[in-house]
C-alpha positions in Angstrom: 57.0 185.8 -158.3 59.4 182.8 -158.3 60.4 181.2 -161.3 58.9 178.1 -160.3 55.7 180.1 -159.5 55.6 181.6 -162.9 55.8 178.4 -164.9 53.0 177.2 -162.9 51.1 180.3 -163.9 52.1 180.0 -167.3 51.0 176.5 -167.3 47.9 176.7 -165.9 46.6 179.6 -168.2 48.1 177.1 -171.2 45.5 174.5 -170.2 42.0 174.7 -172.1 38.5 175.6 -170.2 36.6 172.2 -170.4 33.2 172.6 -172.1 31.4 173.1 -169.4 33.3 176.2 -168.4 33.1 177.4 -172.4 29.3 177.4 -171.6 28.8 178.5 -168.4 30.8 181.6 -169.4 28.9 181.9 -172.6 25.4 181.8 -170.8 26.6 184.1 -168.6 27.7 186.5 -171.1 24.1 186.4 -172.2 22.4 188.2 -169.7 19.6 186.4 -169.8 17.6 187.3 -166.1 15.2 184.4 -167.1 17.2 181.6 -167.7 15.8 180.7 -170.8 15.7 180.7 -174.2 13.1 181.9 -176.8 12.7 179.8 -179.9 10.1 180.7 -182.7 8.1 177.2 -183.2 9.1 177.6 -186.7 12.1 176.0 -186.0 10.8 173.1 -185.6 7.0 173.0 -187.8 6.3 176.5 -189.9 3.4 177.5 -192.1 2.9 178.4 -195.9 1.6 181.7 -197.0 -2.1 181.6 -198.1 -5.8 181.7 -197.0 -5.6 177.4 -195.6 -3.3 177.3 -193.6 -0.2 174.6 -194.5 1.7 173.3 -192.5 5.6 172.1 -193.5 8.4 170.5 -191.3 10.6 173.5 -190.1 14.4 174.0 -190.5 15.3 171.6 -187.5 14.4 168.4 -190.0 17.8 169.5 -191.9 19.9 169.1 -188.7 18.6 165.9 -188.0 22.3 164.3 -189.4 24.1 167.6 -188.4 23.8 167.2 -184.3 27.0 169.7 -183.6 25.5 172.2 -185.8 22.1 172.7 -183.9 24.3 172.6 -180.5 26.3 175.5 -182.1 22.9 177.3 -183.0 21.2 176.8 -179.8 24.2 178.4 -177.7 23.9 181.1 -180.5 20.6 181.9 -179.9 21.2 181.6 -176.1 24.2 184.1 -176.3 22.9 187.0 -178.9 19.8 188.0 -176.7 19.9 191.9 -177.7 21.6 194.3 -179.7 21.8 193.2 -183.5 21.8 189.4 -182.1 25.2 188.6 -183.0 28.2 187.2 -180.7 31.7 187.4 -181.9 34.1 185.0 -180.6 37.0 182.3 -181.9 36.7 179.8 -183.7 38.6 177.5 -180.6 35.5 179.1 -177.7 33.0 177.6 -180.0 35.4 174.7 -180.6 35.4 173.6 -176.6 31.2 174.8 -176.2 30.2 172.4 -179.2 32.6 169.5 -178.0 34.3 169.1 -181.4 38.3 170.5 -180.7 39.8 171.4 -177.7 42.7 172.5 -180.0 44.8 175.7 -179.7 47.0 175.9 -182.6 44.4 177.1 -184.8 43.0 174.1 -186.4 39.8 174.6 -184.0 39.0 177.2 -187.0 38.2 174.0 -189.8 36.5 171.8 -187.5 33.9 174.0 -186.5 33.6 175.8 -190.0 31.8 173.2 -191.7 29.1 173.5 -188.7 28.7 177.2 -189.5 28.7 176.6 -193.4 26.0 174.3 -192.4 23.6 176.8 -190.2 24.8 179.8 -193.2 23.5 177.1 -195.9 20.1 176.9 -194.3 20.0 180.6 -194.1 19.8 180.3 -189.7 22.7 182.8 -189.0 25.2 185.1 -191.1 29.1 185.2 -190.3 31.9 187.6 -191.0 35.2 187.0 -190.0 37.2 190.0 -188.0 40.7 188.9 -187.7 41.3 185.6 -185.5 37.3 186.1 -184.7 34.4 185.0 -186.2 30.7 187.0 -186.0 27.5 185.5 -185.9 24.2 186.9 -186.0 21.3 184.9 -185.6 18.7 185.1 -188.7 14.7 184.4 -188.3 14.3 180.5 -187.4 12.2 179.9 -189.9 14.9 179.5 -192.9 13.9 182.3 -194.7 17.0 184.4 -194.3 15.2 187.6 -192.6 16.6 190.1 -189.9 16.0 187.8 -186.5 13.5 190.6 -184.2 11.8 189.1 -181.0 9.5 187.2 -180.9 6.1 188.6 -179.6 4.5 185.6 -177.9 1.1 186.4 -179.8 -0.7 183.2 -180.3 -3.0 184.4 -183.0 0.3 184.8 -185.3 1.8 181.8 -185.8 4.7 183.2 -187.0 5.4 184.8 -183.4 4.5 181.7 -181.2 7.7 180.5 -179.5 8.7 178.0 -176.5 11.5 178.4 -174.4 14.6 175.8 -173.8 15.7 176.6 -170.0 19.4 177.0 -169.1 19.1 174.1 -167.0 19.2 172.1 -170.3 23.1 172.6 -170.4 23.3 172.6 -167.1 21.7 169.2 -166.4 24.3 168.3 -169.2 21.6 167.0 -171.4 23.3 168.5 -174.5 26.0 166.2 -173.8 23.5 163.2 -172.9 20.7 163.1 -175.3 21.1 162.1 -178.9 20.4 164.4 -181.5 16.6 161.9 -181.7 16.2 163.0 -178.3 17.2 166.5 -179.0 14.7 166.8 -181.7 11.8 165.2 -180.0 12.6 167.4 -176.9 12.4 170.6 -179.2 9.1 169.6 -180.9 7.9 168.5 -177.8 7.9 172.1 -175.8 6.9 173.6 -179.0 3.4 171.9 -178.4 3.1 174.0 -175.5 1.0 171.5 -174.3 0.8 170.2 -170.2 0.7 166.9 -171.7 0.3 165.7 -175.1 0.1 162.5 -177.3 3.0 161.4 -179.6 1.9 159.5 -183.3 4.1 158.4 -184.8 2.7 158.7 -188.7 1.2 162.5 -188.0 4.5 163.9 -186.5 6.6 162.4 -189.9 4.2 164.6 -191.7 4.4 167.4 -189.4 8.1 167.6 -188.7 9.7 165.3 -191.2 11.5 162.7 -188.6 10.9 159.2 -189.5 9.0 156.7 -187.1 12.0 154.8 -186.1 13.9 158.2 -185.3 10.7 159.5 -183.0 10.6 156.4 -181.3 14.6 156.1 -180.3 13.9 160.0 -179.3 10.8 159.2 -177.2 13.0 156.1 -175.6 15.9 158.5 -174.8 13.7 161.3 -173.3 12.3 158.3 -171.1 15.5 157.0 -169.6 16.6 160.4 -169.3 13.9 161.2 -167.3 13.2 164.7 -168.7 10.2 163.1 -170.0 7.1 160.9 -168.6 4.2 159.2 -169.2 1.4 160.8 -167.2 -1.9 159.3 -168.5 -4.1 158.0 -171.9 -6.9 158.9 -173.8 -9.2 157.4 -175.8 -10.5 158.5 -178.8 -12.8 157.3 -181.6 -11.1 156.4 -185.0 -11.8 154.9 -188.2 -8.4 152.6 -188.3 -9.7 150.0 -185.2 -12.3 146.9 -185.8 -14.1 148.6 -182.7 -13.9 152.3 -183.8 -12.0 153.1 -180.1 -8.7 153.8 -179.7 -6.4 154.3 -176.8 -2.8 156.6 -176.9 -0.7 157.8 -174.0 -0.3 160.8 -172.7 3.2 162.3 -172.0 4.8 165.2 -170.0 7.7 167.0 -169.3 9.2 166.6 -166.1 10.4 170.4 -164.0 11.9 172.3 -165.1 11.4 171.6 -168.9 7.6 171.8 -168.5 7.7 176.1 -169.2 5.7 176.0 -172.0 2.2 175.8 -171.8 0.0 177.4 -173.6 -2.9 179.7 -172.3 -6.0 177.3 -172.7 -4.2 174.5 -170.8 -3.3 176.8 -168.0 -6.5 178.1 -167.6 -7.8 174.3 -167.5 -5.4 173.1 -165.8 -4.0 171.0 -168.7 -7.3 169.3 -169.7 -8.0 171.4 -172.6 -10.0 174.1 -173.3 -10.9 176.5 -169.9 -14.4 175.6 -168.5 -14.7 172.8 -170.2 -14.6 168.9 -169.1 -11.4 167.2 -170.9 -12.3 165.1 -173.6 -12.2 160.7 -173.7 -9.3 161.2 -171.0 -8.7 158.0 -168.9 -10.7 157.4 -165.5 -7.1 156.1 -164.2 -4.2 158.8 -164.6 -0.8 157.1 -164.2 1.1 158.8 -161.2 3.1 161.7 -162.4 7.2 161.6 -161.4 7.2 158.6 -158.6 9.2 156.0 -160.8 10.9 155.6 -164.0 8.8 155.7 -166.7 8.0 151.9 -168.8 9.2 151.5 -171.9 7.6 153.4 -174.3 4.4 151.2 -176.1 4.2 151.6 -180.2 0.7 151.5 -181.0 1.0 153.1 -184.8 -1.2 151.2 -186.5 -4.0 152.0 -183.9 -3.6 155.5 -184.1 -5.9 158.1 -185.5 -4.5 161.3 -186.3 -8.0 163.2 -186.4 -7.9 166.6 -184.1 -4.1 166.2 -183.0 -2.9 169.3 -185.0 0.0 171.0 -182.7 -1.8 173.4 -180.1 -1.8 177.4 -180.6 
C-alpha cells in the first residue's frame, strides 16, 4: 500500500457511519427473521391490579417531552431480542442511531446519558458501564422495573397483549419524519389492534394521558405522512347531540404498518365481532389508499365515548 493509499484508508475509516448505517447495522445485529418488533401494550395504556379492571396511561405519556429517549428505547427493544435482553455498545453507536452526536472524542458519552438516565428513571431499562461501553437491558414495559420475559400474545391476559412496530418504520425513515405527536399516536394506534378504528379526542386523554391538541397534531402528521388514512365512519347513538346520533371517522393504517389486528376483526374481516353484521357503520365507505387523505375533521364535542374501550 502507497502512502497516499493509506491516508485515504486512514481517512475514510476516520469518517462517522451516518445514522442510517448506525441502524441498519443495529437491526441487523438483531436477528430478528420477522422484521418486527414486539411491544407489550402496556407501554402505551396498562391496567391496575384488582377485581374492575382500571385502566391508567402507560409509561409512553412520560416520553411525551423526551422524543430521543423513546427513539433510544425502541432501537433497544429492536436490538435485545434474546438472551438476557441486553445490548452493549458505546455511547457514540447510540450517539449516531438516536441522531443527537456524531462526535468521536468522547463527548457522545454526556449527550446521550441524560436519555438513558431518563429510560433508568422510569424503571424501562437498567445500565452498567464496562469500560468505554455501556449495557443495557430492557426491563418489562410497563414501568414496574421487572425482569423483561416475552411476551405471550395471549389475549385473555392483558398483561401479555402486544403489537408489533415493523422494521420498515426506520427504514421508511419515519423515525426521522414524524414528530414525537405522531410517534405516540402511531404507537397507540397499532396497540388497538384494530383494522380500523375511531380516534376521540376526550376518551384517549383519559386513556393514554396526551392532551387533545397533542392527538390532533399527531393524527395530522400520520395523515400527511401517509402511514395513516381515513377509511370510513360510523354512527352511533349518544347522549351529547340534540338528535341523540352521532357520526366519527374511521381510520386505518396504511401496509405495512397495518400488522396488528386482533383475532375477532380478522375473523370478520375488520367489522367487528366474527359472524356478526358490523354495527351503525356507514352505507358509503371512503375508498381505502387512492389519494391523500383530507384534513383531519375535529368533532369533540359530538363525540360519545360509550363502548370505545381499546380492543382485546
Amino acid at each position: 500500500m502507497t502512502r497516499r493509499s493509506a491516508l485515504r484508508a486512514t481517512s475514510a475509516s476516520e469518517v462517522p457511519l451516518t445514522q442510517a448505517e448506525t441502524i441498519e447495522w443495529l437491526l441487523n445485529r438483531s436477528q430478528r427473521t420477522n422484521r418486527t418488533v414486539p411491544i407489550r401494550r402496556a407501554f402505551v395504556q396498562d391496567t391496575e391490579d384488582g377485581p374492575i379492571l382500571r385502566q391508567k396511561p402507560g409509561p409512553l405519556r412520560q416520553l411525551m417531552r423526551h422524543e430521543r429517549a423513546l427513539d433510544l428505547l425502541l432501537l433497544v427493544y429492536a436490538v435485545t431480542s434474546g438472551g438476557d435482553f441486553s445490548v452493549t455498545e458505546r455511547a457514540e453507536t447510540w450517539g449516531r442511531a438516536s441522531g443527537l452526536s456524531f462526535a468521536t472524542d468522547g463527548s457522545a458519552s454526556a449527550t446521550v446519558s441524560r436519555q438513558w438516565r431518563k429510560l433508568d428513571d422510569l424503571r424501562l431499562i437498567e445500565r452498567s458501564s464496562e469500560g468505554r461501553f455501556l449495557r443495557v437491558t430492557k426491563l418489562l414495559e410497563d414501568g414496574t422495573g421487572k425482569p423483561y420475559t416475552r411476551p405471550t400474545g395471549s389475549e385473555t391476559t392483558r398483561k401479555d397483549v402486544y403489537f408489533q412496530l415493523p422494521f420498515q418504520y426506520w427504514e421508511d425513515g419515519f423515525h426521522d419524519r414524524l414528530k414525537m405527536p405522531a410517534k405516540a399516536v402511531m404507537l397507540i394506534g397499532m396497540s388497538l389492534r384494530k383494522a380500523k378504528f375511531p380516534i376521540v379526542p376526550e376518551a384517549y386523554e383519559r386513556w393514554y394521558g396526551m392532551s387533545q391538541a397533542t392527538l390532533r397534531r399527531g393524527v395530522d402528521q400520520l395523515l400527511q405522512a401517509q402511514m395513516l388514512d381515513e377509511v370510513d365512519e360510523e354512527h352511533f347513538i349518544t347522549g351529547e347531540t340534540p338528535t341523540g346520533r352521532g357520526t366519527r371517522t374511521l381510520y386505518a393504517f396504511r401496509p405495512p404498518y397495518h400488522l396488528n389486528v386482533n383475532k375477532t376483526d380478522r375473523e370478520s374481516g375488520g367489522n367487528g365481532k366474527s359472524g356478526e353484521e358490523p354495527v351503525a357503520t356507514s352505507s358509503s365507505a371512503k375508498t381505502v389508499f387512492s389519494q391523500p387523505a383530507p384534513a383531519f375533521p375535529w368533532t369533540a364535542q359530538s363525540v360519545s365515548t360509550d363502548d370505545l374501550r381499546p380492543g382485546g
